[in-house]
C-alpha positions as CSV (number, residue, x, y, z in Angstrom):
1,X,0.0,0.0,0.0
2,X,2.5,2.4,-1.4
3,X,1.0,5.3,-3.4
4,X,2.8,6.4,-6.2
5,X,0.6,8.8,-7.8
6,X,0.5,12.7,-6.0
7,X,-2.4,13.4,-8.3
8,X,-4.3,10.5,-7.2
9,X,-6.7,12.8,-4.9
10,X,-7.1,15.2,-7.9
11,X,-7.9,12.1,-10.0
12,X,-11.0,10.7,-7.2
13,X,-12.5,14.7,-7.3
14,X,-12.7,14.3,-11.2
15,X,-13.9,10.8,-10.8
16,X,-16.0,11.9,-8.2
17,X,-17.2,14.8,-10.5
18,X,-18.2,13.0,-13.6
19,X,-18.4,9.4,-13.1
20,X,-20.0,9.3,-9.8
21,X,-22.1,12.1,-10.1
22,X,-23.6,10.6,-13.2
23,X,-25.1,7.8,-11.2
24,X,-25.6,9.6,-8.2
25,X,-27.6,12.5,-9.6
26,X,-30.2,9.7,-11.1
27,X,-29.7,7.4,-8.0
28,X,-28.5,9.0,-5.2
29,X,-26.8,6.9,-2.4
30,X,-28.6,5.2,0.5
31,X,-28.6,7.9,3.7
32,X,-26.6,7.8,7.1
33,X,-24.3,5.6,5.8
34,X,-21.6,5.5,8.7
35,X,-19.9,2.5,11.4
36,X,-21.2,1.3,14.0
37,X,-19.7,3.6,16.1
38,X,-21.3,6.3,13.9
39,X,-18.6,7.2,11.9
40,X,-19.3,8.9,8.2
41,X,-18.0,6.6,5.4
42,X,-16.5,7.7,2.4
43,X,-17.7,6.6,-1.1
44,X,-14.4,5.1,-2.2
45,X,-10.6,4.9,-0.5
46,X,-7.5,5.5,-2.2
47,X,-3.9,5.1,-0.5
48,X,-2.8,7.8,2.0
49,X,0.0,9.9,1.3
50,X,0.9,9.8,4.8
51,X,1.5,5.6,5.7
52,X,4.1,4.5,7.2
53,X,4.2,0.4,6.9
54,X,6.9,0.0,9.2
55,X,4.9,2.6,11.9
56,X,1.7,1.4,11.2
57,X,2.1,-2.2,10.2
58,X,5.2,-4.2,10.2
59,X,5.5,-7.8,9.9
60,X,3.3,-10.4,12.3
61,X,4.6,-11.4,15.1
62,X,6.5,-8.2,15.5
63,X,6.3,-4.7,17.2
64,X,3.4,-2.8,16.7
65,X,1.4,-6.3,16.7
66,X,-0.9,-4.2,14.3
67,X,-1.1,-7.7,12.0
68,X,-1.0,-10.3,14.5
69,X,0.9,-11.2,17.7
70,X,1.8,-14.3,16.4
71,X,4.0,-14.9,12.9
72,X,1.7,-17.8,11.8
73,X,-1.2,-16.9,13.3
74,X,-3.8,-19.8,12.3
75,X,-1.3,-21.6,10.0
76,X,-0.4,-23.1,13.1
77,X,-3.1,-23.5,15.3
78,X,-6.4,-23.0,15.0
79,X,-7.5,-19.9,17.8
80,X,-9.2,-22.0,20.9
81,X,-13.1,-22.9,20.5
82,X,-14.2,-22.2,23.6
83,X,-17.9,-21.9,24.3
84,X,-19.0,-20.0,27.6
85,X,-21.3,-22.9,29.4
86,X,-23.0,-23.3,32.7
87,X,-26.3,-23.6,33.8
88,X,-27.9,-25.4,36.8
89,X,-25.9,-27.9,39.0
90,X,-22.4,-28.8,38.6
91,X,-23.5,-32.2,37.4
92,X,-25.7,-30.5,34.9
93,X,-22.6,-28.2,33.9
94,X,-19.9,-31.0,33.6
95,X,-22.4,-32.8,31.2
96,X,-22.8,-29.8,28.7
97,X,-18.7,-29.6,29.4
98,X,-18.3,-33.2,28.2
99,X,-20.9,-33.1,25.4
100,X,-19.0,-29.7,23.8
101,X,-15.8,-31.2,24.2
102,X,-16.9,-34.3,22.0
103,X,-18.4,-31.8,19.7
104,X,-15.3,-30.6,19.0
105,X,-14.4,-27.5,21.5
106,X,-11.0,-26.8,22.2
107,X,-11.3,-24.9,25.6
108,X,-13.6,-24.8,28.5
109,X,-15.4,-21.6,29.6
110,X,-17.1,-21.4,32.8
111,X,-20.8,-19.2,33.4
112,X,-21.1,-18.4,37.0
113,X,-24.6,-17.6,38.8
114,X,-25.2,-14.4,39.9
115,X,-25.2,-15.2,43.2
116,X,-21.7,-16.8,42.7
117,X,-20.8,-14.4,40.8
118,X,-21.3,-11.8,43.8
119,X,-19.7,-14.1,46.6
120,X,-22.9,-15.6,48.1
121,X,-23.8,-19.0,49.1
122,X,-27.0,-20.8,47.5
123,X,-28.7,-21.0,50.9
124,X,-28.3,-17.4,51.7
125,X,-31.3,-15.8,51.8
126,X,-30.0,-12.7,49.2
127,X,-29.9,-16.0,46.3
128,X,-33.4,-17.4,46.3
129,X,-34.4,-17.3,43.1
130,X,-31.4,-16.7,41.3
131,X,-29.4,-20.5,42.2
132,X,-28.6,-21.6,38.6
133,X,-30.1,-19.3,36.6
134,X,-27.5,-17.8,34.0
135,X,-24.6,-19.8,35.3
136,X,-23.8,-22.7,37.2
137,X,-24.0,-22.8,41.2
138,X,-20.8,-22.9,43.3
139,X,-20.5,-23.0,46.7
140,X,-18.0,-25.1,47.8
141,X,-14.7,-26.9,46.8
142,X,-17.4,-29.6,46.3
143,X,-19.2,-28.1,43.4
144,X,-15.9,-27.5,41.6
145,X,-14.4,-31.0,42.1
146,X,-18.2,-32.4,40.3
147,X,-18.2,-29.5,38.0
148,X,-15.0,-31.0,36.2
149,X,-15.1,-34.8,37.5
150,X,-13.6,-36.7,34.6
151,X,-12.0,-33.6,32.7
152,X,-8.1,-33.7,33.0
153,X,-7.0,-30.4,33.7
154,X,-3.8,-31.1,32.3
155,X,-5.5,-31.6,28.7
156,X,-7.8,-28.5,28.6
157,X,-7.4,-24.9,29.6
158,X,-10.3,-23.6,31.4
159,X,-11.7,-19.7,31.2
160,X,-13.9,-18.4,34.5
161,X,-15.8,-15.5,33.8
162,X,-15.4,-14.7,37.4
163,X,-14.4,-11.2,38.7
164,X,-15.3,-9.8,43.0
165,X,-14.2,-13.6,44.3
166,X,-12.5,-14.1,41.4
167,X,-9.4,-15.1,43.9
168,X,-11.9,-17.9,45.7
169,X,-12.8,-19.7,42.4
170,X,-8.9,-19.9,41.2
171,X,-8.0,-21.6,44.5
172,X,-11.2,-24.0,43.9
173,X,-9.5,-24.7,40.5
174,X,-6.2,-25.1,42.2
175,X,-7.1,-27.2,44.3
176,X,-9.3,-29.5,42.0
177,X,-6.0,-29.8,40.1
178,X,-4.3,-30.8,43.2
179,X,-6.5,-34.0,43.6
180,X,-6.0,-35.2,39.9
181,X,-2.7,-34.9,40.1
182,X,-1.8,-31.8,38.3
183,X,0.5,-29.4,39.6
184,X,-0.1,-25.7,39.9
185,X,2.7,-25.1,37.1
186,X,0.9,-27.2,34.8
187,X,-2.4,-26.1,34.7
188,X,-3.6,-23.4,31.7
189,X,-6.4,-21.1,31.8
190,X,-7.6,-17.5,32.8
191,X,-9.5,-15.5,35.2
192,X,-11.7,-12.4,34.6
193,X,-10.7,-10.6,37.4
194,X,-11.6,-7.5,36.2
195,X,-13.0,-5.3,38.8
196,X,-12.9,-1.8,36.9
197,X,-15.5,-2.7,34.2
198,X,-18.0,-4.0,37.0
199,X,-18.2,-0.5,38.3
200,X,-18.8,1.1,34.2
201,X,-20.7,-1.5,32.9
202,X,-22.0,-4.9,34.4
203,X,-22.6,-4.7,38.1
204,X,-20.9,-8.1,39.8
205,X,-18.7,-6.2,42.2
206,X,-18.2,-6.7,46.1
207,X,-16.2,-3.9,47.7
208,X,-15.0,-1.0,47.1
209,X,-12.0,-0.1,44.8
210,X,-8.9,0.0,46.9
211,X,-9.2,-3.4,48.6
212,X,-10.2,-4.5,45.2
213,X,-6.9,-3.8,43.4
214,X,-5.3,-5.2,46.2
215,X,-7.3,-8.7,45.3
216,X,-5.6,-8.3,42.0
217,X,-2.3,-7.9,42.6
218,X,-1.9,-10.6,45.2
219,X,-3.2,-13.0,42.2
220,X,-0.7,-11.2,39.9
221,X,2.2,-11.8,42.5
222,X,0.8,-15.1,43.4
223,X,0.3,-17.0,40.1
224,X,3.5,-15.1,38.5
225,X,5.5,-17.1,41.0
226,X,3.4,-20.1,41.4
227,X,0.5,-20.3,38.6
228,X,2.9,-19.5,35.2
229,X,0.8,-20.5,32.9
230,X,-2.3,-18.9,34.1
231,X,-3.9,-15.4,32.4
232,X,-4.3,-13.6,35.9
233,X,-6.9,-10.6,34.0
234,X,-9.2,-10.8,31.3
235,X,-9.3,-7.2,30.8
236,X,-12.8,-6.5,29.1
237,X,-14.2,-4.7,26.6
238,X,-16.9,-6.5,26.1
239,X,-19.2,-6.1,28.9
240,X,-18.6,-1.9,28.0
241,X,-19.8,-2.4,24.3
242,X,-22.8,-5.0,25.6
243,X,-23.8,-1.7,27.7
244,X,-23.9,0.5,24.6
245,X,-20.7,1.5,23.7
246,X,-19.4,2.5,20.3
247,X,-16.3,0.2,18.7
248,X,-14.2,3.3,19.7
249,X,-15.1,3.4,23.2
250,X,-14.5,-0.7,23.9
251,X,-11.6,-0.5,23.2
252,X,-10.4,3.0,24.7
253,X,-12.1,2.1,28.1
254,X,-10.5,-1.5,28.2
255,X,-7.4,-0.2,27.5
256,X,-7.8,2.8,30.2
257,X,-8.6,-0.2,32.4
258,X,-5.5,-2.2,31.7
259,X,-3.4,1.0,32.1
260,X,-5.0,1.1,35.5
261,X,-4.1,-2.2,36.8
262,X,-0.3,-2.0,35.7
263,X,0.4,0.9,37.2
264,X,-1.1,-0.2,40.3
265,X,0.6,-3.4,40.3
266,X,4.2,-1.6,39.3
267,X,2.8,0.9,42.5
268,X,3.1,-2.0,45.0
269,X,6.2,-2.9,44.0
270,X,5.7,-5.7,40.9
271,X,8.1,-5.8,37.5
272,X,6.1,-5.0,35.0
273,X,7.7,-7.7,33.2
274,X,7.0,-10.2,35.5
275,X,3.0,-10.0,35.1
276,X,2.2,-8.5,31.8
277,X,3.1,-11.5,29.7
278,X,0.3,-13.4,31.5
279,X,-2.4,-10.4,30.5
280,X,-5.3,-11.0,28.3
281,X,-7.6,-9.3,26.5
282,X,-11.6,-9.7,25.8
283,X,-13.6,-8.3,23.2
284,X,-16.6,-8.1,21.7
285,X,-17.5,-8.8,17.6
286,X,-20.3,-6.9,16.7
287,X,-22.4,-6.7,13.1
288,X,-20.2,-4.4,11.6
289,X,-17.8,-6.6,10.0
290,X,-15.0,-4.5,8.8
291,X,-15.2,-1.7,11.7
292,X,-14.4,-4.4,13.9
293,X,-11.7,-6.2,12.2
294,X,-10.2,-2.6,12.2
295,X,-10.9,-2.4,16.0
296,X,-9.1,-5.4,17.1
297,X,-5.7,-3.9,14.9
298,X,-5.8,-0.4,16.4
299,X,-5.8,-2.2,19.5
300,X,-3.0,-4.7,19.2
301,X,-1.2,-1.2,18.0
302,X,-2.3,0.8,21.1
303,X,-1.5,-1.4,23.6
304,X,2.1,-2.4,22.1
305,X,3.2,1.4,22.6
306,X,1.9,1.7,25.8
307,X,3.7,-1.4,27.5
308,X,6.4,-0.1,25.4
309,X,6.5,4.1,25.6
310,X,4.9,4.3,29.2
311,X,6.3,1.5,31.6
312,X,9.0,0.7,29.3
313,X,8.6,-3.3,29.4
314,X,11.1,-5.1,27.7
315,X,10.3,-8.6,27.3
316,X,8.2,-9.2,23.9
317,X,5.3,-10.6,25.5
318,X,4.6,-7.7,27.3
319,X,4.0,-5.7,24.8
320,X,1.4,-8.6,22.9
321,X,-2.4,-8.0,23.3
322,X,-3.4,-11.5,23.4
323,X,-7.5,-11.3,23.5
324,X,-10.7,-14.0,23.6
325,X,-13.7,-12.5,22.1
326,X,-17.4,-13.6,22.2
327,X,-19.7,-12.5,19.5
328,X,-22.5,-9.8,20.8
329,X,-24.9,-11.0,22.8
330,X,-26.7,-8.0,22.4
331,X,-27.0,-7.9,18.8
332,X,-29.5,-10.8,19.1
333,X,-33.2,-10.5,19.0
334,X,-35.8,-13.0,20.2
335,X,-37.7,-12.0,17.2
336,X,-36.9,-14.4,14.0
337,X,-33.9,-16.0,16.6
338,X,-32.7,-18.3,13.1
339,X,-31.8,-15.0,12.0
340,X,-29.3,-14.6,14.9
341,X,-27.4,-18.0,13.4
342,X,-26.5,-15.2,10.4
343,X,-25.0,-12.4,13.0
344,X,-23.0,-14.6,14.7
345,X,-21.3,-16.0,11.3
346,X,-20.7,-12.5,10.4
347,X,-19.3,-11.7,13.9
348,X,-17.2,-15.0,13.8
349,X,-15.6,-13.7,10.5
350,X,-14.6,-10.2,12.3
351,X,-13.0,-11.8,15.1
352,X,-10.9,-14.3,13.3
353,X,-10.1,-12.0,10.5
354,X,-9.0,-9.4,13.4
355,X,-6.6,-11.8,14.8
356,X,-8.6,-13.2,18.2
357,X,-6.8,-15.9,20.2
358,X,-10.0,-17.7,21.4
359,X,-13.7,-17.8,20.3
360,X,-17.4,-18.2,22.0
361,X,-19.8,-18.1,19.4
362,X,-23.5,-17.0,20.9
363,X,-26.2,-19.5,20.0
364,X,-29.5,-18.7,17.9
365,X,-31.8,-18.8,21.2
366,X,-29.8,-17.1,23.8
367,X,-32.3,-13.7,23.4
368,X,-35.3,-15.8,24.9
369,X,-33.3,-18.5,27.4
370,X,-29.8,-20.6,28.4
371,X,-29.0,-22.6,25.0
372,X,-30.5,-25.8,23.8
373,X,-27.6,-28.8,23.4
374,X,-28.7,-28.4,19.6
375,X,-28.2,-24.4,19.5
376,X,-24.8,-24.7,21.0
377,X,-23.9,-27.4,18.5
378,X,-24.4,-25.2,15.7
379,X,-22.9,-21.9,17.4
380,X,-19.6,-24.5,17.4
381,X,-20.1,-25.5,14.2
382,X,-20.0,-21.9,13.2
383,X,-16.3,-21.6,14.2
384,X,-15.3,-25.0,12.8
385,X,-16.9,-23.9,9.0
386,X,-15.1,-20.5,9.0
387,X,-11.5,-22.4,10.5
388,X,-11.7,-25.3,8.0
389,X,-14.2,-24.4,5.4
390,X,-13.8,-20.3,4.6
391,X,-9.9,-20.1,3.8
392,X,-9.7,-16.9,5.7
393,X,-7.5,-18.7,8.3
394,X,-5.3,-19.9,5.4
395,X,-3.1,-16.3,5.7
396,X,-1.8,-13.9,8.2
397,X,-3.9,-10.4,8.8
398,X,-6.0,-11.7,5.1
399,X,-7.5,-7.9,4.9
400,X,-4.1,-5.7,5.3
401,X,-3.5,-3.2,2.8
402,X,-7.3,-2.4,2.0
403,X,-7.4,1.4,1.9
404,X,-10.3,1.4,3.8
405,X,-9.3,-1.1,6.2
406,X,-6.0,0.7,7.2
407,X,-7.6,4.4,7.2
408,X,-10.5,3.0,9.6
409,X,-7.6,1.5,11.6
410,X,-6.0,4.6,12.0
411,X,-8.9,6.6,12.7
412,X,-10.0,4.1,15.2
413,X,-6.3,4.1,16.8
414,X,-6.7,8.1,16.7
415,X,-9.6,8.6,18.8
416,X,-9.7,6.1,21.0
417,X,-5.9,7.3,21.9
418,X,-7.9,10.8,22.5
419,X,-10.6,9.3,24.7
420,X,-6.9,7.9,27.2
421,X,-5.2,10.6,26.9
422,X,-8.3,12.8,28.6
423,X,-9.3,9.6,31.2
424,X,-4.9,10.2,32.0
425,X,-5.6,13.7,32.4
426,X,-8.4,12.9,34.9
427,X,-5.9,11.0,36.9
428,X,-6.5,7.9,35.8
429,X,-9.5,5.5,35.7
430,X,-10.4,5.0,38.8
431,X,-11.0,8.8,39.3
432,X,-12.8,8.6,35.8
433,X,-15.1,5.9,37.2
434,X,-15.7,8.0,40.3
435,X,-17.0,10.7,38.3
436,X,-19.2,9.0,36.1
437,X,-17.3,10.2,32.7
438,X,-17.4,6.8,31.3
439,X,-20.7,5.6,32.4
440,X,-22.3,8.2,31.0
441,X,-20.6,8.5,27.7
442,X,-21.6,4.6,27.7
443,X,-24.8,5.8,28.4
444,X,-25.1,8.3,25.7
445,X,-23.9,6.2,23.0
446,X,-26.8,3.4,24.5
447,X,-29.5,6.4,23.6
448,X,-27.8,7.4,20.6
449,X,-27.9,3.9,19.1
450,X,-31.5,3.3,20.7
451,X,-32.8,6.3,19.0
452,X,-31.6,5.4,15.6
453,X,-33.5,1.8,15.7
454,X,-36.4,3.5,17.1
455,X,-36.9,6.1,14.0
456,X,-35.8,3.6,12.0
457,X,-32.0,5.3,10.9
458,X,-31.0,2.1,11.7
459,X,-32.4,-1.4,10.5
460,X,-32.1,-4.6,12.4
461,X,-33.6,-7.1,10.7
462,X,-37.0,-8.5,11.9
463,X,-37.2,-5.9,14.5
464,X,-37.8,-2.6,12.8
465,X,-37.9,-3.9,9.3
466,X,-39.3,-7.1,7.4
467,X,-41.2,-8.0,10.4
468,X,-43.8,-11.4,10.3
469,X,-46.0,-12.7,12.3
470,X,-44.2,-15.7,14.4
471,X,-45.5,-17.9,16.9
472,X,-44.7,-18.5,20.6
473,X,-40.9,-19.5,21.5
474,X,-41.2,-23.4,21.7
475,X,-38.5,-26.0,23.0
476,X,-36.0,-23.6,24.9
477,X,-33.9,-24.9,27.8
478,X,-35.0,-24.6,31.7
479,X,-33.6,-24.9,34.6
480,X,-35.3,-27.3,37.2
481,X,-36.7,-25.0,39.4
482,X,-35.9,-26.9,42.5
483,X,-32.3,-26.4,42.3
484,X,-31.9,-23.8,45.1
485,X,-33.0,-27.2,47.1
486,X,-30.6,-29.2,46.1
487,X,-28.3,-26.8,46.6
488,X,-29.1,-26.2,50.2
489,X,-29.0,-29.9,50.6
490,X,-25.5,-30.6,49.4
491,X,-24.7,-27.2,51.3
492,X,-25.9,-29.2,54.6
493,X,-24.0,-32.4,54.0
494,X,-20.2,-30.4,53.4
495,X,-21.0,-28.6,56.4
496,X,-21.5,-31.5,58.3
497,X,-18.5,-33.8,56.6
498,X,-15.5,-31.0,57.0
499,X,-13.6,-30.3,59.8
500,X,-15.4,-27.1,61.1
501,X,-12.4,-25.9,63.8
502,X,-10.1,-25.9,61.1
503,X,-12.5,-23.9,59.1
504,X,-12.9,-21.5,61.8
505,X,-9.3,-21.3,61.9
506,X,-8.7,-20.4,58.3
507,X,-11.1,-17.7,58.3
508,X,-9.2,-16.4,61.5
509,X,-6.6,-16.3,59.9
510,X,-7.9,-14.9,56.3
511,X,-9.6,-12.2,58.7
512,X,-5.9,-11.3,60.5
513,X,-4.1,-11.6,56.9
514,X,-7.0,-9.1,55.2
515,X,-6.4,-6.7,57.8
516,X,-2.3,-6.2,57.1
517,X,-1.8,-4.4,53.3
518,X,1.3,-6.2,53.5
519,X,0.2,-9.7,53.2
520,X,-0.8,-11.6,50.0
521,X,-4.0,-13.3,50.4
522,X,-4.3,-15.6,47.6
523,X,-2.0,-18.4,50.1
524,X,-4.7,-18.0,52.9
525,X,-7.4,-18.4,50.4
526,X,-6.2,-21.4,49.1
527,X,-5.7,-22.8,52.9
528,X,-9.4,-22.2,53.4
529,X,-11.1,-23.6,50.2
530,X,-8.7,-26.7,51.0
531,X,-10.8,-27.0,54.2
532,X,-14.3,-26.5,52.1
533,X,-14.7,-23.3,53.7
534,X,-17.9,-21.7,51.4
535,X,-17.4,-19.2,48.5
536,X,-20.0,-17.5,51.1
537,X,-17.7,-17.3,54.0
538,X,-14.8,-16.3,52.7
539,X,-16.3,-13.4,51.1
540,X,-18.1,-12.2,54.1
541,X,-15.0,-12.7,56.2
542,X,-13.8,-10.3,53.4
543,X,-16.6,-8.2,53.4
544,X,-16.5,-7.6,56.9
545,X,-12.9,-6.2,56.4
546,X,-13.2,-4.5,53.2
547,X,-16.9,-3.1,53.1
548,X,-19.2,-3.2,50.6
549,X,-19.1,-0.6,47.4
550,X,-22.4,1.2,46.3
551,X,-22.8,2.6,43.2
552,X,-23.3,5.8,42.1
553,X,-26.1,7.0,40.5
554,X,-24.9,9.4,36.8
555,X,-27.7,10.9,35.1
């Protein structure tokens, strides 16, 4: 993409003049014609004067990353199939686990209950009604040694979207390894762990922001000497675009985010270089196929010069954005759901053709319930037609050197570097989150995009436009509505088969340890899930230390 014609801009005016305006003047173009982030498209691209390959692309592999982080990319390897799963019991769970990995999946990823999810037991009285419901229930180390009875943890890595206790569930995993014989060096995975983008955009947090950060870095410090081969963050941008953000703003927020959590680890004393090789990324792909693939370059670019420019890392790792994505949940509608079978193709072909390291494809019924065994199937399927079938995994970075591609690229790097540099200015994110900058410009972008669909500027399919008349939602998936019983049951019997005085005496001394700055809690943790102390009572032992955070309320 070298231009070697000055007058090529004089030549698209006169093109634009005569040729174009020909047509144009008898058929004139369709109206607010811009990206999903709102952006106003030109008719037609020609090569900038201005690019730098070198600056702005390179080689994969290589520094910026703009093309990939890895020479090969899929040449090698396939990126990991992992769908998100978990509904129910843990017995329910492991089966669909079992079931996707004949099917064909590559990686496990783990859906958490809300109550889990916000460091409450099933029998608590603050659960009842939510036990099971959009993830699967886990209480003890009990639960998590049935959740993954018969799946060798050396064989599989394993993704928790987990993010308050996200410390309690690790050790659970940790532990679970223990008994099968796998040792903490060998086991692979991530944790979410991301605290910052509960407080913009999702809502699963337990305490405030201070003892919060803390959680994180004791996992950093922890798993960087003990866990090597673990992602410690899962620093995401896709629970900000699933609450109305433009393409820009995903990935300027996550970034702000990750910016956030290396300085405070570097602030308590941590080499940079010693954690941010184990940092990952997760997106979101959305309907607008090429903005997106455009998205996840400018981002790979980004990030490179900050590890780089701003904590001067040295080691090559640390300066790779290595990212999951999951295709938008929010872009699927109950209405005509075999449409949404067509989205998530298109979505599947954005994040692959951006570069992702792993994949969750959404399935056609998730607007209306949990997926059907058969609607997951084909979600999977999905992602094995486009590796082995669609020969866009055949070559490195396959849309490089579009003009359109690489000027959205750039456009997308420029503003999302505008929306850092002001959250820097602000003092960072944390203070940004206290003063509700990036909720609300969340929040306005939500309306914006609303408003559009609403007066029609914007068509989704079967919603606004080529409705029909359709008949009730038949044959979705439910979960047995006496599972907050049979969680209170199995509760019951691990509280009566563990030693309770040694339980007492871990959360004595998780209590002492959470009071000191000083002391990494991730060890005391682990001594207590060893014990089958609760996912409850270690967070409430933490709760009672740390407090509780409130949100609030930006209009």
């Amino acid at each position: 993409m070298v231009p070697d014609n000055k007058n090529l801009k004089n030549k698209k005016s006169i093109w634009e003049e005569t040729t174009l305006n020909k047509v144009t003047s008898r058929f004139p173009a369709r109206k607010n014609l811009v990206t999903g982030s709102d952006e106003e498209i030109d008719n037609l691209y020609i090569p900038d004067n201005n690019f730098s390959y070198d600056e702005k692309l390179g080689f994969p592999g290589e520094y910026p990353y703009t093309r990939g982080v890895q020479p090969t990319m899929y040449r090698g390897k396939f990126w990991t199939m992992r769908q998100y799963a978990g509904f129910g019991t843990a017995e329910e769970s492991n089966s669909r686990y079992k079931y996707l990995l004949e099917q064909g999946q590559t990686g496990l990823s783990i859906a958490f209950d809300l109550p889990t999810q916000i460091g409450y037991d099933s029998d608590d009285p603050i659960s009842a009604g939510e036990v099971g419901k959009v993830g699967v229930a886990i209480d003890s180390l009990k639960d998590m040694e049935t959740l993954f009875d018969g799946i060798p943890l050396d064989k599989v890595s394993t993704s928790m979207t987990i993010n308050a206790p996200a410390a309690v569930l690790l050790a659970m995993y940790i532990i679970v390894a223990e008994k099968q014989g796998v040792t903490k060096e060998q086991i692979r995975g991530t944790i979410q762990n991301d605290i910052l983008k509960e407080y913009i955009a999702r809502g699963t947090y337990i305490f405030p922001p201070a003892p919060s950060m803390r959680l994180i870095n004791n996992i950093f410090e922890y798993c960087s000497a003990e866990v090597p081969k673990w992602n410690t963050i899962s620093i995401s941008g896709y629970h900000i675009r699933e609450a109305g953000s433009t393409a820009i703003q995903e990935i300027a927020f996550t970034i702000a985010d990750g910016i956030e959590y290396v300085k405070n680890a570097i602030g308590v004393g941590l080499d940079v270089d010693q954690f941010a090789g184990r940092l990952s990324f997760f997106f979101n792909a959305h309907n607008d196929l090429l903005e997106e693939v455009a998205k996840y370059r400018a981002a790979r670019r980004i990030w490179a010069k900050v590890m780089k420019e701003k904590f001067s890392a040295k080691k090559e790792k640390s300066l790779m954005m290595r990212f999951h994505t999951q295709t938008a949940g929010s872009t699927l509608t109950a209405q005509q759901p075999d449409n949404n079978i067509v989205r998530v193709a298109i979505q599947t072909l954005a994040a692959v053709m951006g570069g992702t390291q792993s994949l969750h494809t959404n399935s056609r019924d998730e607007a209306l319930a949990l997926p059907t065994e058969q609607s997951v199937m084909v979600a999977l399927r999905t992602q094995q037609i486009v590796a082995h079938e669609s020969g866009v995994a055949n070559v490195v970075d396959p849309l490089a050197g579009s003009y359109y591609i690489e000027q959205l690229t750039d456009k997308i790097e420029e503003e999302a570097w505008n929306y850092i540099n002001r959250i820097e200015d602000m003092g960072g994110m944390v203070k940004a989150i206290e003063k509700g900058y990036v909720q609300k410009e969340i929040q306005d972008s939500a309306y914006k995009y609303q408003k559009s669909v609403e007066e029609g500027d914007r068509v989704v399919v079967g919603v606004n436009k080529f409705t029909i008349e359709e008949p009730a939602p038949s044959g979705l998936l439910k979960v047995n509505p006496e599972l907050q019983k049979i969680q209170e049951e199995n509760l019951k019997v691990v509280r009566s088969e563990r030693d309770n005085a040694k339980v007492e005496k871990c959360l004595a001394a998780l209590s002492e340890g959470a009071a000191k700055e000083d002391v990494n809690l991730m060890p005391l943790i682990i001594d207590s899930v060893r014990e089958y102390a609760t996912l409850g009572e270690i967070s409430n032992v933490l709760r009672e230390k740390f407090g509780e955070y409130r949100e609030s309320i930006v209009l």
